[in-house]
N, C-alpha and C positions, 0 to 999 in steps of 0.2 A: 403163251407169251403175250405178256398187255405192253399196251402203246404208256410212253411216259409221258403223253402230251393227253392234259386235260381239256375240259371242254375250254371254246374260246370264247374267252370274255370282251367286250367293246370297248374302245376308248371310251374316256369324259367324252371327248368332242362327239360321239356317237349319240351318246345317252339325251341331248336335247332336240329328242323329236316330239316332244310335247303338242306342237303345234300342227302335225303332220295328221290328215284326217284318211279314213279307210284303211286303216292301218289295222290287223288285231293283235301284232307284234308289242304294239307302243311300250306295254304295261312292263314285260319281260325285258324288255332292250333298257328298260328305266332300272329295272332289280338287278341287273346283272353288276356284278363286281365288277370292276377296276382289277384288271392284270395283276395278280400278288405275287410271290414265291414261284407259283407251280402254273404262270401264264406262258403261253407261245414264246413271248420274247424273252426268260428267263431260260426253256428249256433249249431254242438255240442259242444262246450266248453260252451254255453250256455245252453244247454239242458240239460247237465251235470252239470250242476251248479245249475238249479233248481232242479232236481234231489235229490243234496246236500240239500235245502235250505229245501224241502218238509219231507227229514229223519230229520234235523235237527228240523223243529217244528213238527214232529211228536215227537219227543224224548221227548222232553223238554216240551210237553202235558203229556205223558205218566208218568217223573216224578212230574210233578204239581198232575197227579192223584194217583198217589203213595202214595205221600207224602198228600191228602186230600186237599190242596191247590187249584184242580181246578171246578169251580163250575157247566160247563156243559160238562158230559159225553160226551156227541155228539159232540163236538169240537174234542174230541181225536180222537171219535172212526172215523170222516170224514177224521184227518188228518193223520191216520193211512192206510184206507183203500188209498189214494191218493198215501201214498209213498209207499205202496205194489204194486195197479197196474204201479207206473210211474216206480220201480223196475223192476216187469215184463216185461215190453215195453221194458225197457233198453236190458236186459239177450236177450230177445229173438229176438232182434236187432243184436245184436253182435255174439248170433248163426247163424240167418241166414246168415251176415256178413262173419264168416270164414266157413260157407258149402258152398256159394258161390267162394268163393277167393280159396278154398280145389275143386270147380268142376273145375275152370280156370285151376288150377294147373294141372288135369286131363287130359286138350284136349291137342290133338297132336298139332304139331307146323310143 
């Protein structure tokens, strides 16, 4: 199984370290692309969006079964369990996320 997150590319505002000396990064952080298609912020906006898509027919099972409307249980109950753990994944993403970015903040400079 491969990861669908390519490597990570720099912003513009990154790329002018022209002036930055002892550096042997410079050259590469200059070459690197601009975020396209298949950068960080394009694959969660997607990842988040099915995220959406998954509460979204989980709901809309939930009221089909509500309402008697939906004729197999097990449709809910798979796409319920789906947006729980894609939930999960999400939350405990974006914890590791800011305990990370909360240790940077940590180290001496």
């Amino acid at each position: 199984m491969t990861s669908p997150i390519g490597g990570i590319s720099f912003p513009s505002a990154v790329t002018g370290l022209a002036g930055v000396t002892g550096t042997d990064a410079t050259d590469a952080v200059a070459r690197t692309p601009a975020a396209g298609d298949n950068g960080f912020a394009s694959v969660l906006v997607s990842s988040l969006e099915e995220l959406q898509a998954k509460q979204s027919t989980s709901d809309g099972l939930a009221v089909q079964a509500a309402s008697g409307d939906l004729r197999d249980v097990h449709d809910y109950m798979i796409a319920s369990n789906e947006a729980r753990l894609a939930t999960e994944m999400a939350v405990t993403i974006k914890n590791k996320a800011v305990e990370a970015f909360n240790e940077i903040l940590r180290m001496p400079v």
